[in-house]
PLY file of the C-alpha trace (Angstrom):
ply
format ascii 1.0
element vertex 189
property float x
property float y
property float z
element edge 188
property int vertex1
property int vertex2
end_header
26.82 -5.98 -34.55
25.11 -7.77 -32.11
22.85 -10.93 -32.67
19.54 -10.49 -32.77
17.14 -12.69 -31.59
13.39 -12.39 -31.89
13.98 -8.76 -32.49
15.78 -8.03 -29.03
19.55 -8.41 -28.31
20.51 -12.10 -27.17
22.58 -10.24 -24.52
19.27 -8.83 -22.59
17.39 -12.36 -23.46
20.39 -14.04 -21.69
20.58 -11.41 -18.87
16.44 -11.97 -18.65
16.97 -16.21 -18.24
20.24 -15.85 -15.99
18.01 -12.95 -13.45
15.27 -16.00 -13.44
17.57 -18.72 -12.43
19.04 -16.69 -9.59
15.76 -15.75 -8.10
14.19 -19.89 -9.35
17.38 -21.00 -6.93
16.99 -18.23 -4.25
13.43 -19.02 -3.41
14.43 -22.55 -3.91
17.01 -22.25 -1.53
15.00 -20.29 1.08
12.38 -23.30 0.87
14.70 -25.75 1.23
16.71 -24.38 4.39
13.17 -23.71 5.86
12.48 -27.52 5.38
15.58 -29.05 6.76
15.22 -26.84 9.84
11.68 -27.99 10.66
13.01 -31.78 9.56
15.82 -31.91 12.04
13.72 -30.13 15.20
11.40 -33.21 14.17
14.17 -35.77 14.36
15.07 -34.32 17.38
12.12 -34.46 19.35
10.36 -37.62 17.01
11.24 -39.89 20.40
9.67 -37.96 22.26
5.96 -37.94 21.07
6.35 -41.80 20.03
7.08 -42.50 23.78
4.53 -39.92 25.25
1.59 -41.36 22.60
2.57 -45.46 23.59
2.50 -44.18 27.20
-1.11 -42.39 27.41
-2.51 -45.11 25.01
-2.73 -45.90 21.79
-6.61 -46.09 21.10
-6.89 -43.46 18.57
-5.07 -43.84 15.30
-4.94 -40.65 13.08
-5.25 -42.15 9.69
-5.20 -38.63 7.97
-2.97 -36.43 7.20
0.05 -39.17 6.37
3.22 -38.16 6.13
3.15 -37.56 2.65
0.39 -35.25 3.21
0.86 -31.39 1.49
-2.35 -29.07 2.44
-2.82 -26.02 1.30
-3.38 -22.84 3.63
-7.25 -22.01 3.16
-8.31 -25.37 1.52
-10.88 -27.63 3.55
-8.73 -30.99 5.12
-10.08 -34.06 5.97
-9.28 -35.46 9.11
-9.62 -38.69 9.77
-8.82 -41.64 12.97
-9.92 -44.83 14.08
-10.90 -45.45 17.59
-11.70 -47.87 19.92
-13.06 -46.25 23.02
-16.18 -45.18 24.60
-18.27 -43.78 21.44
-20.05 -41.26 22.98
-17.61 -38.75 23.52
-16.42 -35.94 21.89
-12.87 -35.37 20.39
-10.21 -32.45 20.97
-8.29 -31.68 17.70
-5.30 -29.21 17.53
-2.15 -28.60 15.08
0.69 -29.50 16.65
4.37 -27.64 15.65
7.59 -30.00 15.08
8.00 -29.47 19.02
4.64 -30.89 19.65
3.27 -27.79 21.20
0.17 -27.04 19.99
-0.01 -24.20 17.53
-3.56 -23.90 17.83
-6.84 -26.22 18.97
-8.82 -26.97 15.76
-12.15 -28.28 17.46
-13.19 -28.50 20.99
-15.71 -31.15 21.92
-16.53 -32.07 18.23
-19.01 -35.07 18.26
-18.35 -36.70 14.51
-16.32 -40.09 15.08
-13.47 -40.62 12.72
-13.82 -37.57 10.68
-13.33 -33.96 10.84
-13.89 -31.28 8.07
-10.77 -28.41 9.14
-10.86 -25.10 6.59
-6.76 -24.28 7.03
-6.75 -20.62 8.17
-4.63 -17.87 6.53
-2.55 -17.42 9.77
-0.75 -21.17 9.57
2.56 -20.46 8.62
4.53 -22.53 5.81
6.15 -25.73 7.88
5.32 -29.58 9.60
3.30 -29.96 11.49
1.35 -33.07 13.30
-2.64 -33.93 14.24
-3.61 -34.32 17.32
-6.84 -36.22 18.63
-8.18 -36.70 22.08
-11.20 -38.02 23.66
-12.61 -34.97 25.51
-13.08 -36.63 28.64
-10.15 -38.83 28.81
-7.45 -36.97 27.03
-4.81 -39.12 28.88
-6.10 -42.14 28.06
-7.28 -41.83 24.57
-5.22 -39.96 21.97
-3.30 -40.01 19.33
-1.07 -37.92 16.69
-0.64 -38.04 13.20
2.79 -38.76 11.24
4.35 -34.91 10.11
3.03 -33.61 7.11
3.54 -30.00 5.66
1.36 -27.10 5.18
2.40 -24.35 2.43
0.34 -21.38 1.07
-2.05 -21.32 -1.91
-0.17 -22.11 -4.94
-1.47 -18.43 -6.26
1.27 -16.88 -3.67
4.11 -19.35 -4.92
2.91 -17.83 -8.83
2.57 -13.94 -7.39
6.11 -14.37 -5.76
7.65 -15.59 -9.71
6.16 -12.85 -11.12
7.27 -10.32 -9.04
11.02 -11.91 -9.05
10.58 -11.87 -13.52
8.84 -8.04 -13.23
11.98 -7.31 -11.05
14.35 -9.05 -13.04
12.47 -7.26 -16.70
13.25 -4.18 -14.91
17.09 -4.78 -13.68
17.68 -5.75 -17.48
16.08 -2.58 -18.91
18.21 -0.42 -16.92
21.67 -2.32 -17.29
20.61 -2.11 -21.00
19.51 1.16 -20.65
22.83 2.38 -19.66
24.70 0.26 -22.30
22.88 2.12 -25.12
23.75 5.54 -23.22
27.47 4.96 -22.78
27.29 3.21 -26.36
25.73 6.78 -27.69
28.41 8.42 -25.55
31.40 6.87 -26.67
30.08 7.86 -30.71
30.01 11.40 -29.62
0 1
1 2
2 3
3 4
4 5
5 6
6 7
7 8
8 9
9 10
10 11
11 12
12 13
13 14
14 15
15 16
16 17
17 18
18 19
19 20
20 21
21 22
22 23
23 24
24 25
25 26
26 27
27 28
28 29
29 30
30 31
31 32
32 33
33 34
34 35
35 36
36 37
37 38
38 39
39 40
40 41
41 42
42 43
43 44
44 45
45 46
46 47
47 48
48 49
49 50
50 51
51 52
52 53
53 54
54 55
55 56
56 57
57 58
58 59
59 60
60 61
61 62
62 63
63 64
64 65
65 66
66 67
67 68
68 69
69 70
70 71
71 72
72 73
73 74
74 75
75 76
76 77
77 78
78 79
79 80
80 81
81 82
82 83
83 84
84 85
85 86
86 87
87 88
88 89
89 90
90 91
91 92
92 93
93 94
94 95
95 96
96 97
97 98
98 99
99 100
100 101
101 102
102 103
103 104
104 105
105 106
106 107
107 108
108 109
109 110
110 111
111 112
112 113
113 114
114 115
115 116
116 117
117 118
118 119
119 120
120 121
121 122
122 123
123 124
124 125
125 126
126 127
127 128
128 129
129 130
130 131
131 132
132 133
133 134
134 135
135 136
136 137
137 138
138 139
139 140
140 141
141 142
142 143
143 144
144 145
145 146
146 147
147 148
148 149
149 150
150 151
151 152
152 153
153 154
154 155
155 156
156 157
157 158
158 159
159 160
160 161
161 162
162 163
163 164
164 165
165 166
166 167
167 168
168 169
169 170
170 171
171 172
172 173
173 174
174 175
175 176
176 177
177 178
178 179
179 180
180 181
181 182
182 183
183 184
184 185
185 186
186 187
187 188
């Protein structure tokens, strides 16, 4: 006789937890890879940028995101920079990929000094990513780009994606148990 636990077999209990931990460490696993991809194309081409930035001046310092930054896709981000420059003119913001092409232009021409209000749209894929400002009339001479920081989706897709991996892993227990009670019944024929 089987133990019971709770009223259902420990067997489909254990079967239930072990299902979980595969898909836990498979989405786990699928993060991770995508984060040490995007960390070494940023290794590889960090020079780069930290060359090209000291090169075209270093007048605008992008305090904001930091590189310990997380945003969320569709939460409103606070840029932020310090600048010493001519204060009349406007600013050119854009995300910039681990490449340092630009992914898309946030603001063109934006007249607030040191801060920018940026709504993350739904089509910014999970990854780093890096700030970009530039004076809008001078772009060569005044910019400057923020450390990498990461962008992921709403936390509510990270929750939808567990439940669908538990309602999948619920159901892949019900049948193997399903079938052990058959062939059980069989073999007592």
């Amino acid at each position: 006789m089987r133990h019971m636990m709770n009223g259902k077999p420990k067997s489909c209990i254990t079967t239930v937890l072990f299902l979980l931990f595969i898909g836990a460490c498979t989405v786990a696993s699928m993060w991770c890879t995508n984060s040490l991809s995007y960390k070494k194309e940023a290794s590889q081409s960090s020079a780069n940028i930290s060359s090209l930035v000291v090169m075209q001046g270093s007048d605008i310092v992008v305090t904001s995101p930091t590189k310990s930054s997380v945003w969320l896709v569709g939460s409103t981000v606070n840029i932020t920079w310090t600048y010493i420059g001519p204060y009349s003119n406007p600013f050119i913001i854009a995300l910039l990929n681990t490449d340092y092409s630009v992914n898309r232009v946030i603001v063109i021409n934006t007249t607030t000094h040191g801060s920018y209000d940026w709504t993350i749209p739904p089509g910014v894929a999970m990854g780093y990513y890096t700030i970009s400002v530039e004076d809008g009339y001078f772009p060569t001479l005044y910019r400057g780009a923020s450390s990498q920081f990461f962008i992921m989706p709403p936390l509510i897709i990270v929750v939808i994606v567990f439940i669908v991996i538990l309602g999948v892993a619920i159901i892949g227990v019900a049948v193997i148990e399903g079938k052990k009670s058959r062939a059980k019944k069989a073999s007592y024929s």
